[in-house]
ROSE-4610 file (N, C-alpha, C; in Angstrom, 1 decimal, always signed):
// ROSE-4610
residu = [X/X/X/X/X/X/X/X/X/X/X/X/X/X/X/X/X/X/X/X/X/X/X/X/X/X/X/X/X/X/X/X/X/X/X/X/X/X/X/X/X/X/X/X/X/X/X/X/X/X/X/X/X/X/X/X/X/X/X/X/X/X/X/X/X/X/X/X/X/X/X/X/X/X/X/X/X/X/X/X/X/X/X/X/X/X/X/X/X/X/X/X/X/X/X/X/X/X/X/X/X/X/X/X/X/X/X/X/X/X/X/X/X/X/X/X/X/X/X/X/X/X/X/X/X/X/X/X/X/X/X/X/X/X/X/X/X/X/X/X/X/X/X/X/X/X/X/X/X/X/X/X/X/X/X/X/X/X/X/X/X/X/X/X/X/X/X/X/X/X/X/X/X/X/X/X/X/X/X/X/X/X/X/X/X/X/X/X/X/X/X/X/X/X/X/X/X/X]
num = [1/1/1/2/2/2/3/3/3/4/4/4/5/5/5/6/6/6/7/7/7/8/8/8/9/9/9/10/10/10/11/11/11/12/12/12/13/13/13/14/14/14/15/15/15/16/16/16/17/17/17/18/18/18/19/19/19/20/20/20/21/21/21/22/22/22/23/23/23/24/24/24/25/25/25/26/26/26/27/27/27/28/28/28/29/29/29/30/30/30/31/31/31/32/32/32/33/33/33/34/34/34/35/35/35/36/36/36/37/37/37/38/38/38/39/39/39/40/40/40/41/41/41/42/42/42/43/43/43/44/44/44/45/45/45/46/46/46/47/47/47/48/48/48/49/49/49/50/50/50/51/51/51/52/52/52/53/53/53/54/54/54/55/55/55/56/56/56/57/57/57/58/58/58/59/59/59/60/60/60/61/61/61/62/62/62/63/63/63/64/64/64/65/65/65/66/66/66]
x = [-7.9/-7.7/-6.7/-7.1/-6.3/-5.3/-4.0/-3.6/-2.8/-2.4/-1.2/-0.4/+1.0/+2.1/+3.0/+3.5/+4.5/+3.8/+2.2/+1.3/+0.7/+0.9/+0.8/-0.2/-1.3/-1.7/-1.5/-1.6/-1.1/-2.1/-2.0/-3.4/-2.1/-3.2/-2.5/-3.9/-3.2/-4.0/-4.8/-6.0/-6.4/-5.4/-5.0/-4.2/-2.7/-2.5/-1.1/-0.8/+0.7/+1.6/+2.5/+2.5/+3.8/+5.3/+5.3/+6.6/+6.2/+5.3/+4.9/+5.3/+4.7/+4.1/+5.6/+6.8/+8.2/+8.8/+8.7/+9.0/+8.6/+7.5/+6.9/+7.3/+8.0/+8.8/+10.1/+10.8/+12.4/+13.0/+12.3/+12.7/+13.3/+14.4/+14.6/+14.3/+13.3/+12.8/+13.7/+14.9/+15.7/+16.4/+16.1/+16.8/+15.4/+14.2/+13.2/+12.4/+11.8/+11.1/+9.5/+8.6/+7.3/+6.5/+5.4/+4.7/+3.0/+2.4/+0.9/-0.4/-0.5/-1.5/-1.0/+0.5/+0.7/+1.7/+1.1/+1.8/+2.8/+4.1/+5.3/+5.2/+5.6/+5.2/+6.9/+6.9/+8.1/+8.2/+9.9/+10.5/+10.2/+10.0/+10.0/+8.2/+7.6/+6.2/+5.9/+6.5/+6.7/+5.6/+6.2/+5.6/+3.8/+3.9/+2.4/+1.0/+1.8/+0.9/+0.1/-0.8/-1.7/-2.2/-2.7/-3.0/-4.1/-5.0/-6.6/-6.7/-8.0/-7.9/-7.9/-7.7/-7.5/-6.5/-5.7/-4.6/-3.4/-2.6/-2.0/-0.6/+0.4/+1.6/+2.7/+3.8/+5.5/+6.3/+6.8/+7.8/+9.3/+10.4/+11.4/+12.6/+13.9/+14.8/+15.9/+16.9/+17.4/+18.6/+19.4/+20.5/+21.8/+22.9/+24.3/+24.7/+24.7/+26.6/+26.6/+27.3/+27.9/+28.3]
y = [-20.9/-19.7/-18.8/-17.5/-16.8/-15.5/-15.2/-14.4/-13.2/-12.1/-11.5/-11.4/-11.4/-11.1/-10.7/-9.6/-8.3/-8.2/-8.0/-7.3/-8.5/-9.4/-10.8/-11.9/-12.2/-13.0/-14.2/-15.4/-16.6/-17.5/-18.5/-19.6/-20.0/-20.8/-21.1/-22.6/-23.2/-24.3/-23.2/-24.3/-23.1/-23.8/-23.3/-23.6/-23.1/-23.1/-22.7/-21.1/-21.3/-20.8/-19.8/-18.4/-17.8/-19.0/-19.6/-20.7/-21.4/-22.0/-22.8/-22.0/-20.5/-19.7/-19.7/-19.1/-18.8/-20.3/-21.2/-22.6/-22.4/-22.1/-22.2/-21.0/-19.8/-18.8/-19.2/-20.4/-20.2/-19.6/-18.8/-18.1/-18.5/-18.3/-18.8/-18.0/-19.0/-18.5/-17.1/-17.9/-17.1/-15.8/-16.1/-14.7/-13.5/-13.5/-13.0/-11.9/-11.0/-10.3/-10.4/-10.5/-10.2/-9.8/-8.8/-8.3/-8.4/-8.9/-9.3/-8.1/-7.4/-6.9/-5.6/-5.0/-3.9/-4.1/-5.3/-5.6/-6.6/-6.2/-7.1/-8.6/-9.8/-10.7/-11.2/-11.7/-11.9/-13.4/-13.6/-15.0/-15.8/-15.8/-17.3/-17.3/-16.6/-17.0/-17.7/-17.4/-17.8/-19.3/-20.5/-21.2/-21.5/-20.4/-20.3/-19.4/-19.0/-17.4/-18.5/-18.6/-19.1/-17.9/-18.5/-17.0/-17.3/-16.2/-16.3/-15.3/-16.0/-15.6/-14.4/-13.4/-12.1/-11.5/-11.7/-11.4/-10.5/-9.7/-9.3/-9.3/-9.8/-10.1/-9.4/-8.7/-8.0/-9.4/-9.8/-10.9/-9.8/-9.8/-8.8/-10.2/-9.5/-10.4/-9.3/-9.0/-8.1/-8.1/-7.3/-6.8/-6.2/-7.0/-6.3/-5.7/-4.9/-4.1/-2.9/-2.2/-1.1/+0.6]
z = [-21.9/-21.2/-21.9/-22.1/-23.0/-21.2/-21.6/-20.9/-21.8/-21.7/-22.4/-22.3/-22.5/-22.3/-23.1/-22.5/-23.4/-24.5/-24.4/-25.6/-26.3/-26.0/-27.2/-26.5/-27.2/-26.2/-26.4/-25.2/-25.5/-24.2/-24.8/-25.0/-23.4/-22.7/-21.1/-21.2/-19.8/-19.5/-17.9/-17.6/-16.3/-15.4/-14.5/-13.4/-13.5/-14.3/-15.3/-14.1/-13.3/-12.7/-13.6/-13.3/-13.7/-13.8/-13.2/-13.6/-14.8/-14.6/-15.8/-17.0/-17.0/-18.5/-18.8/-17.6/-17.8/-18.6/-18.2/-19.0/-20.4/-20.4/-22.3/-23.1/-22.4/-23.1/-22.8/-22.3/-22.4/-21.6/-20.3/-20.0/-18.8/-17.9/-16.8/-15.6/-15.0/-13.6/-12.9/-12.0/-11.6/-12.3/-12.8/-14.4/-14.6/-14.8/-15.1/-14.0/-14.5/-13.8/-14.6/-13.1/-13.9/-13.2/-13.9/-13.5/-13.8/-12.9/-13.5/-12.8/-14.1/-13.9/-13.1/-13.3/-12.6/-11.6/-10.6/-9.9/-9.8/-9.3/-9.4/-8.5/-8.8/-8.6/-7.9/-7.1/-6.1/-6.5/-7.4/-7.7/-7.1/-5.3/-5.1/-4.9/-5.7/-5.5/-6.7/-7.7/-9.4/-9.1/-8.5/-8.5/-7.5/-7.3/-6.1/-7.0/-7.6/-8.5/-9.4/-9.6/-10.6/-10.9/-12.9/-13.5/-13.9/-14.0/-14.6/-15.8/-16.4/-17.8/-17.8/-18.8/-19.5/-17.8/-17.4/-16.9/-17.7/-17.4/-18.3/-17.5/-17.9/-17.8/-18.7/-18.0/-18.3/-18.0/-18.7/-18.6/-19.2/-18.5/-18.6/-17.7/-18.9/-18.0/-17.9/-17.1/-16.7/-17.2/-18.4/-19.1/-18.1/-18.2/-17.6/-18.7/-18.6/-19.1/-18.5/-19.4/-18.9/-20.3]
């Protein structure tokens, strides 16, 4: 199962969770925003969202300063 993210596509298992995909980018759950397919996808769903193929995914983590 192929999906994209931030332009790039990347090979998933079927069943495979926005949490999962965030694990195999490093990215930390709590820290991350994402958006599939347009629409924003709400942290504590991270692990309920299962993704289907050709999905397209914004993985963004949110910058402090000033």
């Amino acid at each position: 199962m192929t999906v994209t993210v931030n332009g790039r596509e990347r090979p998933l298992e079927p069943g495979d969770t926005v949490e999962r995909l965030l694990a195999r980018l490093g990215v930390p759950g709590p820290y991350a925003i994402v958006e599939r397919n347009g629409e924003p996808v709400q942290r504590d769903r991270y692990g309920e969202v299962t993704l289907e193929e050709g999905d397209t995914l914004v993985v963004a983590r949110p910058v402090a300063g000033g």
